[in-house]
Backbone as JSON, one array per atom type, in Angstrom:
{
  "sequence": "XXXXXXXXXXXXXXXXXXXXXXXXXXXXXXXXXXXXXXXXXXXXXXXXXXXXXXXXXXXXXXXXXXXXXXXXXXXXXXXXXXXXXXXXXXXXXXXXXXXXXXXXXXXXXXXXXXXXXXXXXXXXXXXXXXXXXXXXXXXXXXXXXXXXXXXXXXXXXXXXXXXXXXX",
  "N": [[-22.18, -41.28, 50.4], [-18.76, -40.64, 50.65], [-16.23, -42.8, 51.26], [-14.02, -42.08, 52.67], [-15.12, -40.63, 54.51], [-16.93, -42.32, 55.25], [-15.45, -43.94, 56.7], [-14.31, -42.32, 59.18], [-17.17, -42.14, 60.08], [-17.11, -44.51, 61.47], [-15.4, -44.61, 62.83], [-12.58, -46.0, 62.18], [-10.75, -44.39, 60.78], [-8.49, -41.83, 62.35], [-7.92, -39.04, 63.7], [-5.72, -37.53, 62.96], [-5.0, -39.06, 61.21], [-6.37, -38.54, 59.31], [-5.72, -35.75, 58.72], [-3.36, -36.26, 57.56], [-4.27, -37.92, 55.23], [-5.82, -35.7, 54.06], [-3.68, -34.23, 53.51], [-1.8, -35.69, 51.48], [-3.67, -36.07, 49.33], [-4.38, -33.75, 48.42], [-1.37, -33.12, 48.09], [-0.99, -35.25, 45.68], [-2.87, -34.09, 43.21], [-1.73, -31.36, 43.18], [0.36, -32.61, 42.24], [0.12, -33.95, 40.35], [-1.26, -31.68, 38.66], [0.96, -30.05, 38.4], [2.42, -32.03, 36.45], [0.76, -31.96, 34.49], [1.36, -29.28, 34.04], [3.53, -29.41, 32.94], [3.62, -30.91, 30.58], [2.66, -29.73, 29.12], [3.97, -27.22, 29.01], [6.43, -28.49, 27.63], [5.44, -29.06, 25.21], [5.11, -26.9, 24.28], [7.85, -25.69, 23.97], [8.75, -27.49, 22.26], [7.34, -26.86, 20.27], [8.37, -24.31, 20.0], [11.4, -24.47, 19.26], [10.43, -25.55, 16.82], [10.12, -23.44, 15.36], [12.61, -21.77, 15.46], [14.06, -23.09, 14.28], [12.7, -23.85, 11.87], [13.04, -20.49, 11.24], [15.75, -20.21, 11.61], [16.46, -21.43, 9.23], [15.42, -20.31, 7.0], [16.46, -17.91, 7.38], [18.93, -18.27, 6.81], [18.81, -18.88, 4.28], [17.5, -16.27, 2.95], [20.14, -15.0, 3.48], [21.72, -16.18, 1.6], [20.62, -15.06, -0.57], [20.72, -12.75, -0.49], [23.55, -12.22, -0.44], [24.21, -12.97, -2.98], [22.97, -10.98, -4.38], [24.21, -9.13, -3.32], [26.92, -9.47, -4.58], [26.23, -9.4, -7.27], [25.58, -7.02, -7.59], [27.97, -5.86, -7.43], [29.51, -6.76, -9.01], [28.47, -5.29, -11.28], [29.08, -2.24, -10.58], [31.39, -2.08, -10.76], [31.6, -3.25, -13.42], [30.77, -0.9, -14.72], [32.16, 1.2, -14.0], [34.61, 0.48, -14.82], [34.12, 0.46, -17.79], [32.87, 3.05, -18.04], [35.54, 3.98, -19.15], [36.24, 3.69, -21.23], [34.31, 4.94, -22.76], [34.37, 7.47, -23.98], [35.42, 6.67, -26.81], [33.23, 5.76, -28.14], [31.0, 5.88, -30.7], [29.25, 8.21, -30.16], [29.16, 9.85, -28.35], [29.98, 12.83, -26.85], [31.85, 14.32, -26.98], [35.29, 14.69, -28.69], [37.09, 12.25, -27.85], [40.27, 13.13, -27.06], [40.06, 15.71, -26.04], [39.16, 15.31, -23.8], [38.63, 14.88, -20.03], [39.19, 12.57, -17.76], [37.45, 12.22, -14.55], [36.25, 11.09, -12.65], [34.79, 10.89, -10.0], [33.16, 13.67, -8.78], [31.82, 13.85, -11.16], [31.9, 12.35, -14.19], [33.66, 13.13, -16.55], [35.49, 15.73, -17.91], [35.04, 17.94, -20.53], [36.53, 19.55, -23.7], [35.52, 21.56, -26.37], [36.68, 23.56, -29.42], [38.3, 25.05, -28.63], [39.99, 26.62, -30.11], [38.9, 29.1, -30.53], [37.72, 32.27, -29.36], [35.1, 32.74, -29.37], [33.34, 30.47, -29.58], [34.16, 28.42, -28.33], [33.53, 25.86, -25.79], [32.97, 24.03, -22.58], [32.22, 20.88, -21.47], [30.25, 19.33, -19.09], [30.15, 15.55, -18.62], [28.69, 13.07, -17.76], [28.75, 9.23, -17.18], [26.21, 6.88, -17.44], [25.17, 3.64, -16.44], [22.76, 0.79, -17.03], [20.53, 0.59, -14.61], [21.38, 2.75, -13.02], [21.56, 5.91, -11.6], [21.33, 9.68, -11.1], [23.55, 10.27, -8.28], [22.91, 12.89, -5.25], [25.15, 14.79, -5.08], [25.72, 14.47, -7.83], [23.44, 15.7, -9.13], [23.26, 18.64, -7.66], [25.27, 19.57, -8.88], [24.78, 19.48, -11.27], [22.57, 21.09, -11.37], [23.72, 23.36, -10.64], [25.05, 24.15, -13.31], [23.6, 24.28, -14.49], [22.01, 26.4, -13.82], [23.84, 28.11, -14.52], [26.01, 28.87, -12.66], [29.09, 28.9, -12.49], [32.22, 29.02, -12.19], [35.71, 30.64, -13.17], [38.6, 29.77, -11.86], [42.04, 31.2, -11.25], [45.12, 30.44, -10.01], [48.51, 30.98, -8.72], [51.05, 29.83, -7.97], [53.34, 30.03, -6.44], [56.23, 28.99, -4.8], [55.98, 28.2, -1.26], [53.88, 29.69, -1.58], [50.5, 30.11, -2.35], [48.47, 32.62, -4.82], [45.26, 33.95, -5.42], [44.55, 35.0, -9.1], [43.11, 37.49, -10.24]],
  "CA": [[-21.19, -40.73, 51.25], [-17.43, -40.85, 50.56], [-15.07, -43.78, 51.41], [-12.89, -41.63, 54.08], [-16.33, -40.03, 55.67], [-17.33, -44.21, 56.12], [-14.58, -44.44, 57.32], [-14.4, -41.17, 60.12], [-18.03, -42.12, 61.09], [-16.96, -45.26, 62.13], [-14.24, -44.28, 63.72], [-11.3, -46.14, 61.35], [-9.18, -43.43, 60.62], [-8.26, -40.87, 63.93], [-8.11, -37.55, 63.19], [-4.44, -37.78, 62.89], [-4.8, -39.59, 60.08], [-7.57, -37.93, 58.12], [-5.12, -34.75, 58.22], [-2.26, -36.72, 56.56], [-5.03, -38.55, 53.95], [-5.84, -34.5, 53.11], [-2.51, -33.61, 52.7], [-1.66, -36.39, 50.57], [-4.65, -36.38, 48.36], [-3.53, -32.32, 47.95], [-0.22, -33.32, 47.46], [-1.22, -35.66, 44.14], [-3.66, -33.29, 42.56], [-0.33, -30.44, 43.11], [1.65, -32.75, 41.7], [-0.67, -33.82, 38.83], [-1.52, -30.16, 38.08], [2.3, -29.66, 37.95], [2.87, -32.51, 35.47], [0.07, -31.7, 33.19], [1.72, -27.59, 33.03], [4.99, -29.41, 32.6], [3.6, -31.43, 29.59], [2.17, -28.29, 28.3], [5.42, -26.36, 28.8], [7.06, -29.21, 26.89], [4.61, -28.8, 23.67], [5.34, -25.25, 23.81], [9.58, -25.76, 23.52], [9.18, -28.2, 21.1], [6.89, -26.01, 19.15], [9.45, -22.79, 19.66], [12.05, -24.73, 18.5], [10.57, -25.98, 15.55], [10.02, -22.25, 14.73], [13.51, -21.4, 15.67], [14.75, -24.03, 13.13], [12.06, -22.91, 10.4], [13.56, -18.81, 11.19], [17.41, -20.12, 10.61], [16.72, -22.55, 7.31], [15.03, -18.92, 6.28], [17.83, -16.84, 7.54], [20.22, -19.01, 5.67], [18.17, -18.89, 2.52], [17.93, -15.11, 3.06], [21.37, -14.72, 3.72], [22.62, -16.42, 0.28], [20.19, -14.13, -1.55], [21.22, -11.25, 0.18], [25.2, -12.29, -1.13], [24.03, -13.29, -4.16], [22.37, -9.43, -5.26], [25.52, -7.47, -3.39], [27.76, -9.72, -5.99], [25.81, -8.79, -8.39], [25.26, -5.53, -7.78], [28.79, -5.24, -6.94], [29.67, -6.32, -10.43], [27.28, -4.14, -12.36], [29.12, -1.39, -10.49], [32.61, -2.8, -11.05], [31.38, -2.98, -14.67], [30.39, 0.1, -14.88], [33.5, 2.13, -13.89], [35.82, -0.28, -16.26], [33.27, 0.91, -19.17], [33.28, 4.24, -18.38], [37.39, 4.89, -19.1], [35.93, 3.35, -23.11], [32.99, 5.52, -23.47], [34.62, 8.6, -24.71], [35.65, 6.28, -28.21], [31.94, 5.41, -28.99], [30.48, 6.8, -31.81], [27.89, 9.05, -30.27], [30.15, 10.84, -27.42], [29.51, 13.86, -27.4], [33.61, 15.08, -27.53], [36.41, 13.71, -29.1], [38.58, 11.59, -26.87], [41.39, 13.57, -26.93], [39.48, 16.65, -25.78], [38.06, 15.28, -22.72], [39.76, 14.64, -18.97], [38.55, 11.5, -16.51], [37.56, 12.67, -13.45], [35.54, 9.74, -12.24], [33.95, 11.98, -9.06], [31.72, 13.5, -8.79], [31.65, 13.85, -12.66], [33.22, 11.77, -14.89], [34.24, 13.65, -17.75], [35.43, 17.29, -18.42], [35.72, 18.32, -21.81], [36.22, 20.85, -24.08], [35.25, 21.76, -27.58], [36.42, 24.75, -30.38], [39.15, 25.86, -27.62], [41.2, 27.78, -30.43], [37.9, 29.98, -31.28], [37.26, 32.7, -28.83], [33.8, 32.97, -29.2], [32.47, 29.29, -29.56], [34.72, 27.27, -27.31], [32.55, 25.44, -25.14], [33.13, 23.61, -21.54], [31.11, 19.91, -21.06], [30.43, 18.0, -18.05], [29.35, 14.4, -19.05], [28.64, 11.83, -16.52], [28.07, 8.53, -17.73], [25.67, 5.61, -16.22], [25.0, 2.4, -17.04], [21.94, -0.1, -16.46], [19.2, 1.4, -13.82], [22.07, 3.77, -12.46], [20.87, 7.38, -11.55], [22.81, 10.36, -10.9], [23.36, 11.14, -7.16], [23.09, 13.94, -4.71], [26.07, 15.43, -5.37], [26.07, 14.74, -9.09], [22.3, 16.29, -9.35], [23.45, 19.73, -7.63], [26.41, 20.01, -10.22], [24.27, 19.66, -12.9], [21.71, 22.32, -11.34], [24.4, 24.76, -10.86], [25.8, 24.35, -14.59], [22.37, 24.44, -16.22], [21.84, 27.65, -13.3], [25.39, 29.46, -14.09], [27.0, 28.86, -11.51], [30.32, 28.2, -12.73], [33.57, 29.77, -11.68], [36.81, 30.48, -13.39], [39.81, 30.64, -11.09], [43.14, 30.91, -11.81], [45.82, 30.71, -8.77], [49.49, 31.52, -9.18], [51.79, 29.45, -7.2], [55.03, 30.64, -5.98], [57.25, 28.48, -3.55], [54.97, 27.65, -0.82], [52.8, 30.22, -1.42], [49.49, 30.43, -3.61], [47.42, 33.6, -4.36], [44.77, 33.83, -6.34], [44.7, 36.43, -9.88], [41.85, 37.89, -10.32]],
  "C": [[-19.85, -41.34, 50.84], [-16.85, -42.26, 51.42], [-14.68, -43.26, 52.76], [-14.25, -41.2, 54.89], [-16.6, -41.16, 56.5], [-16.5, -44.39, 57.2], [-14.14, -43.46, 59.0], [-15.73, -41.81, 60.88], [-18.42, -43.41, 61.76], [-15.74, -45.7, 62.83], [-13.03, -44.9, 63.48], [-10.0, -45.71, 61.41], [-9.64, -42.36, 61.98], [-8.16, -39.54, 63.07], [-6.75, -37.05, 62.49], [-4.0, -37.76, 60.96], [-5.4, -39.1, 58.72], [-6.79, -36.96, 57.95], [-4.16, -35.59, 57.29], [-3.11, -37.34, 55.69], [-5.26, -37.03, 53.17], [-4.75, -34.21, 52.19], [-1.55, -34.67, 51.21], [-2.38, -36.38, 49.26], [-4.26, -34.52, 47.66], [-2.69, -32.44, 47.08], [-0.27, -33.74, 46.1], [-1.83, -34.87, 43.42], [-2.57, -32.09, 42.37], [0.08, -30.97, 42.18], [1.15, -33.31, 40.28], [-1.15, -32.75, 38.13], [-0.15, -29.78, 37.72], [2.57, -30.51, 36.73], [1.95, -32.35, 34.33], [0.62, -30.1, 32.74], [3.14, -28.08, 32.72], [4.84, -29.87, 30.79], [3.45, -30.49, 28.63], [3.12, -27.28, 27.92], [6.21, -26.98, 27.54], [6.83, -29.19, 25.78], [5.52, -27.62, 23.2], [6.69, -25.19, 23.52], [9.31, -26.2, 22.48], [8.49, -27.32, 19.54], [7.87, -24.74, 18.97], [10.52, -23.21, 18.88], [11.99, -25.28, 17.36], [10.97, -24.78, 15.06], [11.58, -21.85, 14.48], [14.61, -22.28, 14.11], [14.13, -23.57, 11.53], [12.83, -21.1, 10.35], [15.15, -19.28, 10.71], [17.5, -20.9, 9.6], [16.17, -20.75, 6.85], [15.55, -18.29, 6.33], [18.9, -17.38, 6.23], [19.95, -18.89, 4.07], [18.12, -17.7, 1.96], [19.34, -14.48, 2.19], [22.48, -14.92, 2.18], [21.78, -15.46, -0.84], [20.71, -12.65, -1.81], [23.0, -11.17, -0.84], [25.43, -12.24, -2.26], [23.73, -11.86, -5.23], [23.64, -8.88, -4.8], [25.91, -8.37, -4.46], [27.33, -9.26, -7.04], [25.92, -7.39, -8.65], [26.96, -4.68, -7.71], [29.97, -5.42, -8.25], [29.57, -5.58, -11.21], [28.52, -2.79, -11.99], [30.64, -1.06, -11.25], [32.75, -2.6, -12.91], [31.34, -1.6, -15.4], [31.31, 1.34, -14.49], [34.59, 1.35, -14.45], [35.18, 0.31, -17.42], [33.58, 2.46, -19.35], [34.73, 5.42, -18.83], [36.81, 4.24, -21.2], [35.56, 4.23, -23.36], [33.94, 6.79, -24.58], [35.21, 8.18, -26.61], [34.62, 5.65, -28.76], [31.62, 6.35, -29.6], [29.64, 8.22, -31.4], [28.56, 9.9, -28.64], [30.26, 11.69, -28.12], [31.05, 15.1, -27.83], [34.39, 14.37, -28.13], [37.19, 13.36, -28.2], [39.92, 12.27, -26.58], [41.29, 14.98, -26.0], [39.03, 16.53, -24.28], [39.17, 14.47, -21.31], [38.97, 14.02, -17.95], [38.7, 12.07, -15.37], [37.77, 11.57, -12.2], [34.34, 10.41, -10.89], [34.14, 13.27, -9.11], [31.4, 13.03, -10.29], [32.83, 13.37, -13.22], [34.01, 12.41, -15.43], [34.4, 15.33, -17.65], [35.28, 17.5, -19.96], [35.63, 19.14, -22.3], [36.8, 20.79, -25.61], [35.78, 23.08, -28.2], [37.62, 25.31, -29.24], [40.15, 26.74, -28.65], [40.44, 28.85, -31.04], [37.23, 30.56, -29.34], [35.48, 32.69, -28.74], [32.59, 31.38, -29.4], [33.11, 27.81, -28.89], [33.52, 27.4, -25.96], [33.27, 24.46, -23.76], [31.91, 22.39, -21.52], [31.48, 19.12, -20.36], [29.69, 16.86, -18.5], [29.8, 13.37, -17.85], [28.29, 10.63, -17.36], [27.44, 7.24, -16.92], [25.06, 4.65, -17.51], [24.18, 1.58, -16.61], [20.65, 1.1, -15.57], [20.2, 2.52, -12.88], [21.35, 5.56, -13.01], [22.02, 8.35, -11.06], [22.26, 10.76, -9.08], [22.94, 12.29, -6.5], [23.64, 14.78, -5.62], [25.82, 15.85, -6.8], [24.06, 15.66, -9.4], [22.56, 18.2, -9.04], [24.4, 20.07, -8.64], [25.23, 20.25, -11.17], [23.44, 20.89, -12.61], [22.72, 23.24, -11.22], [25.17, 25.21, -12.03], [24.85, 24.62, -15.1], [21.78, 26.16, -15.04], [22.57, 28.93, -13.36], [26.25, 29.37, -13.74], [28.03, 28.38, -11.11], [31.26, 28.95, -12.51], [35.07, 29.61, -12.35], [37.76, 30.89, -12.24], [40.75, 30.14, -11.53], [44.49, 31.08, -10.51], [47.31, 30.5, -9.52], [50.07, 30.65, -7.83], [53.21, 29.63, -7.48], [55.56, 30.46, -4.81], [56.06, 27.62, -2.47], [53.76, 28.66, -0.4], [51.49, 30.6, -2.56], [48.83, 31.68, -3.5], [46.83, 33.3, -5.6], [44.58, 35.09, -7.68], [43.38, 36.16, -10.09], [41.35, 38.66, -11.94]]
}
């Protein structure tokens, strides 16, 4: 038999008292159930914030990779529209330099071949790319509507502030 029962069935503690020994003995077991979910809470921060510290050393490490490819990439591109105002004086261009008119968009290059011979003057769009560069949208429908036809001479007549077009 218990301690406090000994103690009730020899009449010790009053009744009084045995309620305030409950509520006390409650009270510690509360308040020891509270400090063991506090300790447990406490694990759990210290573990989030390790994580939180491991996610921004990885952000940061990220972050300079991330800076590191646009520069690069932002060279390459940089490079690659300084190059293309040369190309037309390499050997294997397909017009003569003198022949041919920088666009830069969509299409780089116009040019044009044989222009004092009706019957074999020729019109060429040349784009040029450099490295793993591909041709766009834009520059993909051009090319399907030149290798489809679908090219247009116009000729407009301006006079003062008014244009019409001859037909």
């Amino acid at each position: 038999m218990g301690i406090i029962k000994k103690l009730f069935v020899f009449g010790i503690i009053k009744t009084k008292t045995k309620k305030m020994i409950y509520v006390i003995v409650i009270s510690l077991l509360v308040i020891g159930g509270l400090i063991y979910i506090l300790e447990d809470v406490k694990t759990e921060v210290r573990n989030l914030q390790k994580q939180i510290e491991e996610t921004a050393a990885s952000h940061i490490v990220e972050k300079a990779k991330v800076k590191k490819d646009s520069t690069f990439r932002s060279s390459a591109v940089n490079w690659g529209k300084t190059i293309e105002h040369f190309v037309p004086f390499m050997t294997k261009f397909p017009v003569p330099p003198e022949d041919v008119v920088f666009l830069g968009m969509p299409i780089d290059y116009v040019g044009f071949t044989n222009t004092d011979s009706k019957s074999e003057c020729q019109v060429h769009f040349i784009e040029v790319k450099s490295g793993n560069a591909f041709l766009m949208g834009k520059q993909k429908n051009i090319k399907q509507a030149i290798l489809d036809g679908r090219v247009f001479w116009h000729e407009i007549a301006v006079d003062g502030n008014r244009t019409e077009s001859i037909e």
